[in-house]
C-alpha positions as CSV (number, residue, x, y, z in Angstrom):
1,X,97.5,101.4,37.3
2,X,100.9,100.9,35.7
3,X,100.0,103.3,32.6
4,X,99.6,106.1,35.5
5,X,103.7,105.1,37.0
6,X,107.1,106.4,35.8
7,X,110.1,104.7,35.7
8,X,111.5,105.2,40.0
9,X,108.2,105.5,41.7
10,X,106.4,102.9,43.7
11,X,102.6,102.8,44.5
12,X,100.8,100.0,46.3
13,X,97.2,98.9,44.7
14,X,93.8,98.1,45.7
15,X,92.1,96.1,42.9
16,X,88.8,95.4,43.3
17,X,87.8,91.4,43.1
18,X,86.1,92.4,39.3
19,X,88.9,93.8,38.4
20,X,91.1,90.8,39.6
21,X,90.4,87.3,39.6
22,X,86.9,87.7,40.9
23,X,85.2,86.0,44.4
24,X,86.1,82.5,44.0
25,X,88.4,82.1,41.1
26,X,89.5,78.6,41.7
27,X,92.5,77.1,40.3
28,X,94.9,78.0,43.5
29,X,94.3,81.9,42.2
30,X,93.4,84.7,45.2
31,X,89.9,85.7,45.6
32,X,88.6,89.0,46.9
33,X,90.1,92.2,46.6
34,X,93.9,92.2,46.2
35,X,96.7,94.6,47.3
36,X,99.9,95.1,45.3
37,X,103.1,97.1,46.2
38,X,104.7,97.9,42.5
39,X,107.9,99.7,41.8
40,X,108.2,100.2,38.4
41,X,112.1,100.0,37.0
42,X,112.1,100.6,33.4
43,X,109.5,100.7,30.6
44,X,110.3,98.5,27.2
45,X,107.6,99.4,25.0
46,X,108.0,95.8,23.3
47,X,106.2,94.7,20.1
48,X,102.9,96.3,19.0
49,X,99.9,94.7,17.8
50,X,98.4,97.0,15.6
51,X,94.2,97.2,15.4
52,X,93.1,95.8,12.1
53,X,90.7,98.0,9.7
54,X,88.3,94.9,9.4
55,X,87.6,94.0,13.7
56,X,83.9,95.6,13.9
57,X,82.2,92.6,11.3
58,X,83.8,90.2,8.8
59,X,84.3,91.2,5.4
60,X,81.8,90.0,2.6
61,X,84.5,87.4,1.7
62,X,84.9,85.7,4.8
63,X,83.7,81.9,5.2
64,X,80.5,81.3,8.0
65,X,80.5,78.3,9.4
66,X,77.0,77.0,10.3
67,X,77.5,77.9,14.1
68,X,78.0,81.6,12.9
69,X,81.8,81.9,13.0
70,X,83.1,84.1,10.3
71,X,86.4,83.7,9.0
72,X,89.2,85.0,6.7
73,X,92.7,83.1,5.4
74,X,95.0,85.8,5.8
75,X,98.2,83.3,4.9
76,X,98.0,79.9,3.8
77,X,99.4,77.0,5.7
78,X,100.9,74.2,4.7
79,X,99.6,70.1,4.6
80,X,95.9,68.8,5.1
81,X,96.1,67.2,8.4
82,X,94.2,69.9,10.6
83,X,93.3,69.2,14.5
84,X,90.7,67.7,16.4
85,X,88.7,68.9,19.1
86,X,91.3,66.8,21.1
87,X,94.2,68.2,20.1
88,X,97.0,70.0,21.6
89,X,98.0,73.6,19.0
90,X,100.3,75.9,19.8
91,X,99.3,79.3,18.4
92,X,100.6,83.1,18.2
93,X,97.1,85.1,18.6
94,X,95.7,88.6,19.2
95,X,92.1,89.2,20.1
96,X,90.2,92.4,19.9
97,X,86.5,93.1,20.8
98,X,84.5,94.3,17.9
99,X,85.0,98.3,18.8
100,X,88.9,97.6,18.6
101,X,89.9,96.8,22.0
102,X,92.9,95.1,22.3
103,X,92.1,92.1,25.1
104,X,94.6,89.6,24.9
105,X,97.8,88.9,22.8
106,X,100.3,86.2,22.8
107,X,102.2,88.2,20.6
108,X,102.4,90.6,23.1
109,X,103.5,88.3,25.7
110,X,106.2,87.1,23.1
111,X,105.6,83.7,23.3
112,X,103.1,81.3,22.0
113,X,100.0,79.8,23.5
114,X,99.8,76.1,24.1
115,X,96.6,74.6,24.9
116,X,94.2,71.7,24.0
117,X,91.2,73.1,22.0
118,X,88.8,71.3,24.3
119,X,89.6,73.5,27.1
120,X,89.1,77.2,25.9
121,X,85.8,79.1,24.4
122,X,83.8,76.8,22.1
123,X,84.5,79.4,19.2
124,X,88.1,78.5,19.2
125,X,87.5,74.5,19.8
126,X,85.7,74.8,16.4
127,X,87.5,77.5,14.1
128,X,91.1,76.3,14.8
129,X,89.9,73.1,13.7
130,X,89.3,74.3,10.3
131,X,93.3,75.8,10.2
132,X,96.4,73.6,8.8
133,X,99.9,74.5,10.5
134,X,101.3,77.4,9.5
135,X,97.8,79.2,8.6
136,X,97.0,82.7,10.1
137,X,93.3,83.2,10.2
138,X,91.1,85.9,11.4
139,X,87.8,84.6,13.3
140,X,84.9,87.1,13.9
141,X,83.5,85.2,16.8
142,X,80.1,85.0,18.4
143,X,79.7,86.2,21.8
144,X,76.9,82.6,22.2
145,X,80.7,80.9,21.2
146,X,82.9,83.1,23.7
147,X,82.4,84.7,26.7
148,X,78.8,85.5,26.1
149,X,77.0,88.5,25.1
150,X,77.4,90.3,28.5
151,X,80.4,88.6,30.3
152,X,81.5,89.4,33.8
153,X,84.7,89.6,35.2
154,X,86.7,91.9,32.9
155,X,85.8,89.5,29.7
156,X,85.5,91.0,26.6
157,X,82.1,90.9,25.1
């Protein structure tokens, strides 16, 4: 709804529950259908994230872990300690869907993600295990290891 505003106008919202947080979201979020009054003041078009060439399958190159996660080094980190399934990382990410859909983005958000990897899709859990700090790595994950082949509310598949 946002892309539709100018800078000055305000427009209130009706978004749908699967467009929102769904039914029964838990975690102290609203369920249901939400209503929003927006005025929009300014527009900072911020950093971009651009698409890359390589989103719809991994290139030949790319390592396959046995669980079917594909992935390419696309800068080298430093040391040989790398985290457990335990761990707390702090990341800079971008995810895209295989048709070049731009879902989510820290980078975007300009600020890093912190989270422990055993509390986010099991795809991540395992390939930022195999990354050192400082190491950018592109994963070509499988939906069995995300948000499943045909997620629901607003997921990417």
């Amino acid at each position: 709804g946002l892309q539709l505003m100018a800078p000055g106008e305000k427009r209130r919202f009706w978004i749908p529950s699967d467009l929102a947080y769904g039914d029964n979201p838990g975690g102290g979020r609203p369920g249901g259908s939400l209503v929003f009054d927006v005025e929009l003041y300014s527009v900072d078009r911020g950093p971009r994230v651009p698409t890359p060439d390589d989103v719809s399958g991994p290139p030949s190159d790319a390592e396959v872990t046995a669980s079917g996660i594909a992935s390419k080094v696309l800068k080298v980190g430093v040391g040989k300690e790398k985290p457990q399934s335990s761990s707390t990382v702090t990341v800079d990410y971008s995810g895209w869907t295989t048709d070049g859909r731009l879902f989510d983005s820290s980078v975007l958000r300009g600020r890093p993600a912190t989270f422990r990897l055993d509390q986010v899709i099991q795809g991540w859990t395992e390939g930022v295990q195999l990354m050192v700090v400082g190491e950018k790595r592109r994963f070509w994950i499988p939906g069995a290891l995300a948000y499943g082949d045909n997620p629901s509310g607003g997921k990417p598949a």
